[in-house]
PDB file of N, CA, C and O in Angstrom:
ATOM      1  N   UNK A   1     -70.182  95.083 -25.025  1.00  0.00           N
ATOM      2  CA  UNK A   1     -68.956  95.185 -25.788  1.00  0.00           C
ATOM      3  C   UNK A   1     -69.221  94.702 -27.201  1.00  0.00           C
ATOM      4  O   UNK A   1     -70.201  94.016 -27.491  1.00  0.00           O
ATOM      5  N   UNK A   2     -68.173  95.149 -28.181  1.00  0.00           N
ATOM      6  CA  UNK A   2     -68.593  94.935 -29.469  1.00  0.00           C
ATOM      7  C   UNK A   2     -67.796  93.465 -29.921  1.00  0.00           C
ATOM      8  O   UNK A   2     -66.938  92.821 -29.315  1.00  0.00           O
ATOM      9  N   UNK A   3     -68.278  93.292 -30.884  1.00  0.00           N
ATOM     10  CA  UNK A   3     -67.285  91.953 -31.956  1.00  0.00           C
ATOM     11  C   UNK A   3     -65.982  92.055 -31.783  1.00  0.00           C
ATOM     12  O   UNK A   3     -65.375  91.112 -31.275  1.00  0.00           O
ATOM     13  N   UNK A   4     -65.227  93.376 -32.226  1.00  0.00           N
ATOM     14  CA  UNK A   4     -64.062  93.467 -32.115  1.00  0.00           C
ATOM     15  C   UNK A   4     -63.357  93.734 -30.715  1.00  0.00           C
ATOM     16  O   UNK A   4     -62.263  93.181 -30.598  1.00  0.00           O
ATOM     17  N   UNK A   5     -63.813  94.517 -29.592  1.00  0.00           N
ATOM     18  CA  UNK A   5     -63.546  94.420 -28.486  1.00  0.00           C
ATOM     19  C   UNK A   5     -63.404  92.983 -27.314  1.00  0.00           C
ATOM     20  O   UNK A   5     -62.694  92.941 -26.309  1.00  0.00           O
ATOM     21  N   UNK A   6     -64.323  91.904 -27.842  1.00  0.00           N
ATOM     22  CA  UNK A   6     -64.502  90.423 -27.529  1.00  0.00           C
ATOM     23  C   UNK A   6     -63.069  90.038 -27.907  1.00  0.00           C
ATOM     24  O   UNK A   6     -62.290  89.506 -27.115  1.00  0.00           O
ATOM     25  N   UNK A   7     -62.740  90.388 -29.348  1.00  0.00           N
ATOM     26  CA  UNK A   7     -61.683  89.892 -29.782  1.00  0.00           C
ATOM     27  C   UNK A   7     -60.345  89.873 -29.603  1.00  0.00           C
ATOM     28  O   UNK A   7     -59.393  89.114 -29.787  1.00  0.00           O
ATOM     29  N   UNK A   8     -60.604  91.069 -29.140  1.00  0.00           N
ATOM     30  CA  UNK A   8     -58.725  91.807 -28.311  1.00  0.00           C
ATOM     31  C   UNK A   8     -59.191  91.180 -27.142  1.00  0.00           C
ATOM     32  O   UNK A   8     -59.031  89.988 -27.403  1.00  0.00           O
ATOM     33  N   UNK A   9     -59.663  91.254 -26.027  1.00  0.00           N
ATOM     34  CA  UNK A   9     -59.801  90.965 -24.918  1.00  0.00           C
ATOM     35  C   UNK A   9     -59.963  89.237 -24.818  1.00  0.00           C
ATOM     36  O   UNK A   9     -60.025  88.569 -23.787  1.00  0.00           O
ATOM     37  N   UNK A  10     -60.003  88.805 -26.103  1.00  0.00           N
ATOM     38  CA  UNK A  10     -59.874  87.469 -26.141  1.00  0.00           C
ATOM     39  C   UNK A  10     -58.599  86.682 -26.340  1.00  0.00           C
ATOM     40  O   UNK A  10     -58.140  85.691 -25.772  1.00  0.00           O
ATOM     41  N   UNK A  11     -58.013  87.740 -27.714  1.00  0.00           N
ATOM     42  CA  UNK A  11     -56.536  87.614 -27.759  1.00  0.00           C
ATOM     43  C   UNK A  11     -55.554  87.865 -26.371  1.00  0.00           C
ATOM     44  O   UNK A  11     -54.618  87.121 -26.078  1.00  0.00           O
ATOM     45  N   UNK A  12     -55.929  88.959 -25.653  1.00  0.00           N
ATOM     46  CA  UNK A  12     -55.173  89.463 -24.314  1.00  0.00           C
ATOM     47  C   UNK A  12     -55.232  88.125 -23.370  1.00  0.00           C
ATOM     48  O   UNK A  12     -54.271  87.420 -23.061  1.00  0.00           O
ATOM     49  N   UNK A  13     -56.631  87.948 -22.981  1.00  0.00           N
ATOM     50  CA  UNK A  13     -57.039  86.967 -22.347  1.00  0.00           C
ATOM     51  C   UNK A  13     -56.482  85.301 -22.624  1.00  0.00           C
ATOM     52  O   UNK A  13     -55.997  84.554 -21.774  1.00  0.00           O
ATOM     53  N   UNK A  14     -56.656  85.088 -23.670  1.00  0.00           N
ATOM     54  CA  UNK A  14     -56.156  83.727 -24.221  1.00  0.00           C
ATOM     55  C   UNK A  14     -54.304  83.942 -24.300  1.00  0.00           C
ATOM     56  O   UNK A  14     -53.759  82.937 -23.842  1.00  0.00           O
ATOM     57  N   UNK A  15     -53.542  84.750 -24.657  1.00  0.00           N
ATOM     58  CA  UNK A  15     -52.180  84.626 -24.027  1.00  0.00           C
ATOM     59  C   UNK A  15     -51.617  84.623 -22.409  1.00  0.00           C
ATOM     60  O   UNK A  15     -50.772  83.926 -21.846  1.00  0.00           O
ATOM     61  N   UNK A  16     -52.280  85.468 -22.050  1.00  0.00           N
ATOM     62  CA  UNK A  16     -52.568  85.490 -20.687  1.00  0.00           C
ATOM     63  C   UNK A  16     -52.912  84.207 -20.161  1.00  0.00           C
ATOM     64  O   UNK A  16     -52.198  84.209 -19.158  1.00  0.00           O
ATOM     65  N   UNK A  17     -53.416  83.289 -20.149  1.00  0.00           N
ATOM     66  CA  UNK A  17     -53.505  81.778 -19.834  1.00  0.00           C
ATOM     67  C   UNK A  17     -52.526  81.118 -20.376  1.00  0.00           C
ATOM     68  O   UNK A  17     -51.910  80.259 -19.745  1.00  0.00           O
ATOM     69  N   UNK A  18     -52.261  81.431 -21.601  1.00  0.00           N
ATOM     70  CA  UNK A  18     -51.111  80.453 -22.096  1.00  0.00           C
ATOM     71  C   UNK A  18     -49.839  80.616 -21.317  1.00  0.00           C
ATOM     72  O   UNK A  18     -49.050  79.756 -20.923  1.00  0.00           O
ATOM     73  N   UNK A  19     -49.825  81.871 -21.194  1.00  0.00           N
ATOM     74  CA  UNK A  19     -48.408  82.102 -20.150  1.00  0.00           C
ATOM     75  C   UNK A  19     -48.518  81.814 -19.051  1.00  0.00           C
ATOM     76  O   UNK A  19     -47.445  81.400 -18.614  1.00  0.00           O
ATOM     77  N   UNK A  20     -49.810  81.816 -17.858  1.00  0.00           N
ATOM     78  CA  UNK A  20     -49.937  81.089 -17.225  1.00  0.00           C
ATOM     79  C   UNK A  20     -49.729  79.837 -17.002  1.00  0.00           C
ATOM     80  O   UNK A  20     -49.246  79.415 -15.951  1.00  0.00           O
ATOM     81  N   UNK A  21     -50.198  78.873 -18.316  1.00  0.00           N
ATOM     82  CA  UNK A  21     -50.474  77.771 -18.039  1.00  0.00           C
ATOM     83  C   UNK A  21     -49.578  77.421 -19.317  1.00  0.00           C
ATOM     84  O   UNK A  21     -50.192  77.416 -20.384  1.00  0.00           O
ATOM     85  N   UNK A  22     -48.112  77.105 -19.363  1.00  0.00           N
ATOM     86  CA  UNK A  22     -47.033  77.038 -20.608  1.00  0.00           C
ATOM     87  C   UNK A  22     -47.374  75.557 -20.822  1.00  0.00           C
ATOM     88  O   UNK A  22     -47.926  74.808 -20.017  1.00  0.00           O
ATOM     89  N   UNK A  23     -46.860  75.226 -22.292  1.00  0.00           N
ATOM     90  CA  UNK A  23     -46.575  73.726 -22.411  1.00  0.00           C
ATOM     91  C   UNK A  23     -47.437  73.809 -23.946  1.00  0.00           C
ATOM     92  O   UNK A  23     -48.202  74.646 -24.424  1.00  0.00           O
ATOM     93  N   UNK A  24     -46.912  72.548 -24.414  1.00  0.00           N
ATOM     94  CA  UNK A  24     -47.621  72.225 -25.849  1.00  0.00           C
ATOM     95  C   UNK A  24     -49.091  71.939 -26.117  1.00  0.00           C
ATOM     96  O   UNK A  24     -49.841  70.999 -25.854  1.00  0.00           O
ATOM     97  N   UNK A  25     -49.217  73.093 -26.733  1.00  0.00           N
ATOM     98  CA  UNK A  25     -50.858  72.674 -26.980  1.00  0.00           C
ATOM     99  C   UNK A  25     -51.135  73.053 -28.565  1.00  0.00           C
ATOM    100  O   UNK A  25     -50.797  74.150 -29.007  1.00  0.00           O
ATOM    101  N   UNK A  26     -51.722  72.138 -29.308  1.00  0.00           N
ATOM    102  CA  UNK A  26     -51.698  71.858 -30.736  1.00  0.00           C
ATOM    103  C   UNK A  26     -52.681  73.251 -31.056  1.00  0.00           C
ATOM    104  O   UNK A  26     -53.573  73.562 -30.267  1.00  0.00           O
ATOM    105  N   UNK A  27     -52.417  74.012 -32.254  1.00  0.00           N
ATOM    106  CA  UNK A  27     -53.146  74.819 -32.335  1.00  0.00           C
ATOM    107  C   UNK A  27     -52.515  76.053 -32.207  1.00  0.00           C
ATOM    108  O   UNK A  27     -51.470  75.975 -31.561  1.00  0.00           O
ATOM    109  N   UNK A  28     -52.896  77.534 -32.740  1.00  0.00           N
ATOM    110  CA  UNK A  28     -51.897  78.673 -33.142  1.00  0.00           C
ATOM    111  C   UNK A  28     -52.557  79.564 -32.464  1.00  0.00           C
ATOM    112  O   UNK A  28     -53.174  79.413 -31.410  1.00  0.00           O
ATOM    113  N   UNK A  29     -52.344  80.931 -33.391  1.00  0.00           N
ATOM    114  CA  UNK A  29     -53.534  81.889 -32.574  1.00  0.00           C
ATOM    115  C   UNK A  29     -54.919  81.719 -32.718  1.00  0.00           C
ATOM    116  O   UNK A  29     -55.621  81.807 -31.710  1.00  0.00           O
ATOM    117  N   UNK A  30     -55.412  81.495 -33.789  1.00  0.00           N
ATOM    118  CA  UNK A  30     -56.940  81.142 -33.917  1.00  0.00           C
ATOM    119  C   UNK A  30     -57.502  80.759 -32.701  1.00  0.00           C
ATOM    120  O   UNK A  30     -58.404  81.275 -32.042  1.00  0.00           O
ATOM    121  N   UNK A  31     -56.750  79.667 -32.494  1.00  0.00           N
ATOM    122  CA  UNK A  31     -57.476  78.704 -30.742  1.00  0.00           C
ATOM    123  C   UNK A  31     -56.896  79.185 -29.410  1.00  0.00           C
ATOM    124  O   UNK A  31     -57.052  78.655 -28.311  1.00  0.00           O
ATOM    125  N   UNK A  32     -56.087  80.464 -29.757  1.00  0.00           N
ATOM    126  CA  UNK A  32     -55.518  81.123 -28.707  1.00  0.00           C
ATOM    127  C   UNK A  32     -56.600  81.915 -28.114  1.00  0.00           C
ATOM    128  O   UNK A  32     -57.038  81.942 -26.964  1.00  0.00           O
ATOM    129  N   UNK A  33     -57.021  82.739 -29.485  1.00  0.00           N
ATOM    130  CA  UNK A  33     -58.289  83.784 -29.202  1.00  0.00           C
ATOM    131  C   UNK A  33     -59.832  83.135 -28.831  1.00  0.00           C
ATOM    132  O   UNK A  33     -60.566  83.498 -27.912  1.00  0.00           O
ATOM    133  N   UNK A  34     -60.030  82.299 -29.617  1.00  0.00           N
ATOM    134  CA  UNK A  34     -61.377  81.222 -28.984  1.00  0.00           C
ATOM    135  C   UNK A  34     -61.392  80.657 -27.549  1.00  0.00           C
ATOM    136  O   UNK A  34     -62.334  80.609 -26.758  1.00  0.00           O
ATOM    137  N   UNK A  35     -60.312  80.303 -27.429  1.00  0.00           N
ATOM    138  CA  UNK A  35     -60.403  79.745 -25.895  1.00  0.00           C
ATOM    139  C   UNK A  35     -60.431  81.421 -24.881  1.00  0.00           C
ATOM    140  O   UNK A  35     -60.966  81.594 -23.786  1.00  0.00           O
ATOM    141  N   UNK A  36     -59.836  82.213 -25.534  1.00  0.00           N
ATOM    142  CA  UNK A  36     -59.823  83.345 -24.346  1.00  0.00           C
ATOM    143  C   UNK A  36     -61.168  83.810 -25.217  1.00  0.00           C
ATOM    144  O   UNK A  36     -61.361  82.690 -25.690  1.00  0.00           O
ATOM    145  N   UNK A  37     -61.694  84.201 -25.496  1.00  0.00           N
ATOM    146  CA  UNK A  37     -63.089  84.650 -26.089  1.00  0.00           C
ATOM    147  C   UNK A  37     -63.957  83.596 -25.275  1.00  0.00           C
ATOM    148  O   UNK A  37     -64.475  83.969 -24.222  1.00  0.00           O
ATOM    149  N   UNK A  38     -64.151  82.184 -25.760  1.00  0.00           N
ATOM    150  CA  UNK A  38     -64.991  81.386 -24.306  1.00  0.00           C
ATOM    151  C   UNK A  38     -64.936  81.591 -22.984  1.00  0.00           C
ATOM    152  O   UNK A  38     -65.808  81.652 -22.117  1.00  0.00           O
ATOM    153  N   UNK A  39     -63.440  81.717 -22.965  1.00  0.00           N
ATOM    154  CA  UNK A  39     -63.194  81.930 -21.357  1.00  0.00           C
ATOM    155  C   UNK A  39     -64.066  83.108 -21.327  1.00  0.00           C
ATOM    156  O   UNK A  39     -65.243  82.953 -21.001  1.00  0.00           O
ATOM    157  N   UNK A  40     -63.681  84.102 -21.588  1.00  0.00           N
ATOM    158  CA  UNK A  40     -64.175  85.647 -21.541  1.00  0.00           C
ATOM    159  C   UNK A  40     -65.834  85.032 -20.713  1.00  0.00           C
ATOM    160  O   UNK A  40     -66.291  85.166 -19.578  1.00  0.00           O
ATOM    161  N   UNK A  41     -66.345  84.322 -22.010  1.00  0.00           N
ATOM    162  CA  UNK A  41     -67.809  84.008 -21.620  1.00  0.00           C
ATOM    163  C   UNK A  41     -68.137  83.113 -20.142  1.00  0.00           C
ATOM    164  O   UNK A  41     -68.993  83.293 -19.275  1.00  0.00           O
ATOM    165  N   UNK A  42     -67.230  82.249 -20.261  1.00  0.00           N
ATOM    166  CA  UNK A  42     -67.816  80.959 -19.132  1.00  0.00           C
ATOM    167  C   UNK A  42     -67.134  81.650 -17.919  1.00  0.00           C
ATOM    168  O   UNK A  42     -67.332  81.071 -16.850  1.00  0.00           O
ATOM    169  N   UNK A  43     -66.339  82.817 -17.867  1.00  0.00           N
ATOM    170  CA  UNK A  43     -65.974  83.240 -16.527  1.00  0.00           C
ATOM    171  C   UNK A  43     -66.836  84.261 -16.254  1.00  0.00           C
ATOM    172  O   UNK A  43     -66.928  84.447 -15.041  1.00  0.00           O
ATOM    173  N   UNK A  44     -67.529  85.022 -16.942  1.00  0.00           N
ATOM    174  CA  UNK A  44     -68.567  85.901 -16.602  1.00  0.00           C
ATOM    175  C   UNK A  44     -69.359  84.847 -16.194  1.00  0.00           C
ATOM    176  O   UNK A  44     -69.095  84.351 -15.099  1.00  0.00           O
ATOM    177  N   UNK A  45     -70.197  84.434 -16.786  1.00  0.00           N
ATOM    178  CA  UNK A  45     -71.590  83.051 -16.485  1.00  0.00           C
ATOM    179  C   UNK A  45     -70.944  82.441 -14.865  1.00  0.00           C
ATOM    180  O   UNK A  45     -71.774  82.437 -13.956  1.00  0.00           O
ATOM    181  N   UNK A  46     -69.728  82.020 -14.578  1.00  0.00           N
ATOM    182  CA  UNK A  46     -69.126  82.065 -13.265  1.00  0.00           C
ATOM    183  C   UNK A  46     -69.639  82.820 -12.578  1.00  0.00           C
ATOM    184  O   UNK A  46     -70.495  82.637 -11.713  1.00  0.00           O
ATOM    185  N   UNK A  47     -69.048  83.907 -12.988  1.00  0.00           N
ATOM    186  CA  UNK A  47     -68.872  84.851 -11.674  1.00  0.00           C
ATOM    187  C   UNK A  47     -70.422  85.642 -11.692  1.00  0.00           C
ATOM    188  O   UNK A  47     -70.629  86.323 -10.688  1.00  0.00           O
ATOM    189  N   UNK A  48     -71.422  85.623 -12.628  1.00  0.00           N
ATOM    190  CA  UNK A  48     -72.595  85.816 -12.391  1.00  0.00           C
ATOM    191  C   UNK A  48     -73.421  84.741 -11.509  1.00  0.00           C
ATOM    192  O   UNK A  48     -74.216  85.225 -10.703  1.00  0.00           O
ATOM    193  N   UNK A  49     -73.335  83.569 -11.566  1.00  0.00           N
ATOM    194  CA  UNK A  49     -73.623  82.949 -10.644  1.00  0.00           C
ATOM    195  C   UNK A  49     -73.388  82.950  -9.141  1.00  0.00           C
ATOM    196  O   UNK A  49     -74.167  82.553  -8.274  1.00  0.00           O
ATOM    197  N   UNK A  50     -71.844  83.607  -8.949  1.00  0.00           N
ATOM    198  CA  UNK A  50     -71.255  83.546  -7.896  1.00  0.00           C
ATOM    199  C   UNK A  50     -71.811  84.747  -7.027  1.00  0.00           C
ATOM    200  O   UNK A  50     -71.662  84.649  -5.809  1.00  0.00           O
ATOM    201  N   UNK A  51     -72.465  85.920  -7.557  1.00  0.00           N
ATOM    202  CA  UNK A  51     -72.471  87.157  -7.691  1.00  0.00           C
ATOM    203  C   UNK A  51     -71.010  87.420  -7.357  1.00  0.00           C
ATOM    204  O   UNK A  51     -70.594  87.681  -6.229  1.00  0.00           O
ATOM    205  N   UNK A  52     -70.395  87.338  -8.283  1.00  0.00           N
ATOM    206  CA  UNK A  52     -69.382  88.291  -8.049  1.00  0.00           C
ATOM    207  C   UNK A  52     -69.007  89.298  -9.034  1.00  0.00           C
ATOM    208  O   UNK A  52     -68.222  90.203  -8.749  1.00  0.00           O
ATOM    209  N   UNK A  53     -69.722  89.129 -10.573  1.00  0.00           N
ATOM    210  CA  UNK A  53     -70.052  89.996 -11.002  1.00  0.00           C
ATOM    211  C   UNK A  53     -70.144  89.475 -12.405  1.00  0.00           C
ATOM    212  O   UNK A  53     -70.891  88.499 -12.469  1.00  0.00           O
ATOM    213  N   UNK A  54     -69.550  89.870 -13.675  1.00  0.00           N
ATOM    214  CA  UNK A  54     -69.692  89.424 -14.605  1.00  0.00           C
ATOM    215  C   UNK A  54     -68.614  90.248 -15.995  1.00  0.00           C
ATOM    216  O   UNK A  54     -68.253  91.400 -15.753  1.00  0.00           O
ATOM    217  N   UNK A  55     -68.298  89.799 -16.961  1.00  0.00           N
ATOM    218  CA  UNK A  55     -67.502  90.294 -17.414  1.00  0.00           C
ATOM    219  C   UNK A  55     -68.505  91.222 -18.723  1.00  0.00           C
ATOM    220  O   UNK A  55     -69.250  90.702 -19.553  1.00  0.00           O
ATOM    221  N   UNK A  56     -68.236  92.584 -18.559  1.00  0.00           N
ATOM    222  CA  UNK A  56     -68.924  94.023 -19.039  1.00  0.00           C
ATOM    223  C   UNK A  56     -68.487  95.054 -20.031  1.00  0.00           C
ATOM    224  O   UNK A  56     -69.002  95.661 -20.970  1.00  0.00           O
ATOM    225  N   UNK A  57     -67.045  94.985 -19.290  1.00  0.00           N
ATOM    226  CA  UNK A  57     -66.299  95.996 -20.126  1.00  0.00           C
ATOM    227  C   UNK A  57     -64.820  95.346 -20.046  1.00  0.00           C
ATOM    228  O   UNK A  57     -64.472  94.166 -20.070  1.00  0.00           O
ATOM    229  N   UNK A  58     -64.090  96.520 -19.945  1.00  0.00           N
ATOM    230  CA  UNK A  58     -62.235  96.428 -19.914  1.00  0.00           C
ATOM    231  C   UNK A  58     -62.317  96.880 -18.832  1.00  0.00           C
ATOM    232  O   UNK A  58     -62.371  98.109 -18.790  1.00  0.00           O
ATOM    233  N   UNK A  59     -62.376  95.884 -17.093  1.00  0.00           N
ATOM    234  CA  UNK A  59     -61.989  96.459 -16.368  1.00  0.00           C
ATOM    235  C   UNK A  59     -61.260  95.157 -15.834  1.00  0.00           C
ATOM    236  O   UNK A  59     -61.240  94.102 -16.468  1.00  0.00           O
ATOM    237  N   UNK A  60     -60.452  95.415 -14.156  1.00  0.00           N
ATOM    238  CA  UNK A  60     -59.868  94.534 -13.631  1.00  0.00           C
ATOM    239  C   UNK A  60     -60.707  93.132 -13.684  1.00  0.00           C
ATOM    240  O   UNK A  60     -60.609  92.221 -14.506  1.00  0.00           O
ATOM    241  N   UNK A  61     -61.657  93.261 -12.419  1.00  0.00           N
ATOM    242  CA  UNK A  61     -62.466  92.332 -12.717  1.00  0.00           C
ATOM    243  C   UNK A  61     -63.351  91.350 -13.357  1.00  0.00           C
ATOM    244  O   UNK A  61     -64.043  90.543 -12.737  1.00  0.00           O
ATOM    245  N   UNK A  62     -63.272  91.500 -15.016  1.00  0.00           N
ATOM    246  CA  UNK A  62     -63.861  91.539 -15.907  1.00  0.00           C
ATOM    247  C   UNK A  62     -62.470  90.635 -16.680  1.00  0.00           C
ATOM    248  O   UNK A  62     -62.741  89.644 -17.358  1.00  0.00           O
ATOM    249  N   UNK A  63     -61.071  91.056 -16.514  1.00  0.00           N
ATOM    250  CA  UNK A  63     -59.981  90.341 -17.156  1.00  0.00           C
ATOM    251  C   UNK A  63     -59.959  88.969 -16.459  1.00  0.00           C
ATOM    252  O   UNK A  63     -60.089  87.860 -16.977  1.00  0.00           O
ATOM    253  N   UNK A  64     -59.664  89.464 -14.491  1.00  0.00           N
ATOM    254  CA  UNK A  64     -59.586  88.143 -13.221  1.00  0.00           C
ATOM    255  C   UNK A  64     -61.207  86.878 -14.028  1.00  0.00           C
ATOM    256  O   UNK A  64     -61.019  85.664 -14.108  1.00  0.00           O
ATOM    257  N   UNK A  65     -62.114  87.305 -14.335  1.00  0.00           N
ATOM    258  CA  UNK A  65     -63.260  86.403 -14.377  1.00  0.00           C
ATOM    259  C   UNK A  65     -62.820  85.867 -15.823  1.00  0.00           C
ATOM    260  O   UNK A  65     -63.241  84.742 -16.091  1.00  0.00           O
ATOM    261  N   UNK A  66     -62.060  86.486 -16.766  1.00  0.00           N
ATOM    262  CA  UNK A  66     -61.842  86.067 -17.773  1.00  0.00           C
ATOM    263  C   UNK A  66     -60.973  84.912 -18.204  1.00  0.00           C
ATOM    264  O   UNK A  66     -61.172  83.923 -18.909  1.00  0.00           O
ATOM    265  N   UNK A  67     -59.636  85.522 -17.337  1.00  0.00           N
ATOM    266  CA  UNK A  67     -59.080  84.697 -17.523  1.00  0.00           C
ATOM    267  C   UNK A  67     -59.026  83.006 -16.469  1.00  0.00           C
ATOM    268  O   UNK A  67     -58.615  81.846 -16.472  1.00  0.00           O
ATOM    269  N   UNK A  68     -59.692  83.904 -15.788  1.00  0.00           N
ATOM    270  CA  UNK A  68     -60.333  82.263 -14.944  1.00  0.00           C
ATOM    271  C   UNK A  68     -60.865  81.318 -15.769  1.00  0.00           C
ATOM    272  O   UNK A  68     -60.608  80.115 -15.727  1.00  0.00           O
ATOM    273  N   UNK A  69     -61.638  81.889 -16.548  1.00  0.00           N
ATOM    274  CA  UNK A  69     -62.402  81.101 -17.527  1.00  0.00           C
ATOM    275  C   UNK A  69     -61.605  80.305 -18.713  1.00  0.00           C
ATOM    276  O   UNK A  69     -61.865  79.156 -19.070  1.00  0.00           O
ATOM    277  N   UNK A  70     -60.687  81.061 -19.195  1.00  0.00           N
ATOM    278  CA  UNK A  70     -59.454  80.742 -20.127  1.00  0.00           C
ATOM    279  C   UNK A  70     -58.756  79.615 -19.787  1.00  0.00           C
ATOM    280  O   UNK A  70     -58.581  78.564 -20.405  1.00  0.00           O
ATOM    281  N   UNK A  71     -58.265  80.104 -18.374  1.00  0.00           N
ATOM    282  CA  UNK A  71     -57.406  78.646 -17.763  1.00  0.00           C
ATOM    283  C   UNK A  71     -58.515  77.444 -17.661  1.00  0.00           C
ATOM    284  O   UNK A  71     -58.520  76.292 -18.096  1.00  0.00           O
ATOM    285  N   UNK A  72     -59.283  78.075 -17.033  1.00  0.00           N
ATOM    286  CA  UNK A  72     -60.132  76.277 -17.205  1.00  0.00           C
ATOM    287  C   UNK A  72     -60.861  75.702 -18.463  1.00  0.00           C
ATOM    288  O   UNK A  72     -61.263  74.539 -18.452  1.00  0.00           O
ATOM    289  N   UNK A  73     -61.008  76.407 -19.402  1.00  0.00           N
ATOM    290  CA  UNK A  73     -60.656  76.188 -20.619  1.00  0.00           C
ATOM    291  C   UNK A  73     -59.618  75.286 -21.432  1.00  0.00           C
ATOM    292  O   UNK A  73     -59.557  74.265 -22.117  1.00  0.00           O
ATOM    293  N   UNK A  74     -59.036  76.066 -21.042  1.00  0.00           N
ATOM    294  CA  UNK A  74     -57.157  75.717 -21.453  1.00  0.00           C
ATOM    295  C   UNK A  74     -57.030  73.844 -20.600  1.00  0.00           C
ATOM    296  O   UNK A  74     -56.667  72.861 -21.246  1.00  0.00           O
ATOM    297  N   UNK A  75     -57.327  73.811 -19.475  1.00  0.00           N
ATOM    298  CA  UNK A  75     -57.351  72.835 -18.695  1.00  0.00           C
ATOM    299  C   UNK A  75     -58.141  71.769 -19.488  1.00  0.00           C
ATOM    300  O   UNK A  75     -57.635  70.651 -19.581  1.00  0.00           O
ATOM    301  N   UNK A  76     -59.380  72.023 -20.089  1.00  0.00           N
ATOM    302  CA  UNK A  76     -60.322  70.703 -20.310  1.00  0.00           C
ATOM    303  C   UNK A  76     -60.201  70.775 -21.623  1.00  0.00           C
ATOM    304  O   UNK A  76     -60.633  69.748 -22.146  1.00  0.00           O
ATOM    305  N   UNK A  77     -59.666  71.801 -22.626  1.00  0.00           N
ATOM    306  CA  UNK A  77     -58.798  71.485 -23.862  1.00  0.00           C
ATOM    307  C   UNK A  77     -57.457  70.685 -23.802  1.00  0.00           C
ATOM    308  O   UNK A  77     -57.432  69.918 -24.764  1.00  0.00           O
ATOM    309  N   UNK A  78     -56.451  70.586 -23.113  1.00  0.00           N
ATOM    310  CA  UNK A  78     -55.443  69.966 -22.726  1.00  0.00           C
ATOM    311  C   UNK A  78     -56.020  68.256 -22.309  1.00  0.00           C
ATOM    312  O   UNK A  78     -55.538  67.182 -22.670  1.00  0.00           O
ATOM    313  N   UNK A  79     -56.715  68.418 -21.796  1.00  0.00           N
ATOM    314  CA  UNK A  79     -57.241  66.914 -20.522  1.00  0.00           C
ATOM    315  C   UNK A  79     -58.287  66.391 -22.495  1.00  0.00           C
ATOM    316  O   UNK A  79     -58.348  65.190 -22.761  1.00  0.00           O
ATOM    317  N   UNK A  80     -58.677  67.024 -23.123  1.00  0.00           N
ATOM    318  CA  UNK A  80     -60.208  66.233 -24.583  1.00  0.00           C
ATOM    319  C   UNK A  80     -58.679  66.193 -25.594  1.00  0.00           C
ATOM    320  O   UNK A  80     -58.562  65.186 -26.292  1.00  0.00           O
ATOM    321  N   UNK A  81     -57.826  66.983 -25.655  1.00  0.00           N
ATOM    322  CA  UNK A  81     -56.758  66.724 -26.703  1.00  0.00           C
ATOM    323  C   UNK A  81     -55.922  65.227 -26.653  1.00  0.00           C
ATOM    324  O   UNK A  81     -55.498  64.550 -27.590  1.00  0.00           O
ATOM    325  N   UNK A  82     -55.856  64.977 -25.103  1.00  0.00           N
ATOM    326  CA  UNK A  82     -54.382  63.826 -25.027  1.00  0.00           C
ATOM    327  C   UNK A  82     -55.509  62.609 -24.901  1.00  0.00           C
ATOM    328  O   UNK A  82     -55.144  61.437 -24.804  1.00  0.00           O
TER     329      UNK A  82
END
């Protein structure tokens, strides 16, 4: 995937956790899209380990590993912020 494709799927991904996971967290879209752009990454590296697969393109599985990654993201940004 390209630079800009990381980036939507990071933006998608990183609201997608936030709505999941609601509540105050310091920081706008910039750190909306970084945390879902990491996630993007540390849930592939997951789920490559897991074999369960890895995040490739724009598919289902590829969002589920993503945003896995996002929320626990989101989680140990929340837990290093307070």
């Amino acid at each position: 995937m390209g630079i800009l494709s990381w980036i939507i799927m990071g933006l998608i991904v990183g609201v997608l956790a936030k709505w999941i996971m609601p509540g105050k967290d310091p920081g706008g879209i910039i750190i909306t899209i970084c945390i879902g752009i990491a996630g993007a990454f540390l849930g592939g590296f997951i789920g490559s380990l897991l074999g369960i697969g890895d995040v490739s393109g724009f598919n289902l599985i590829s969002f589920i590993l993503a945003i896995g990654g996002a929320i626990l993201l989101l989680i140990l940004y929340r837990v290093i912020k307070k």
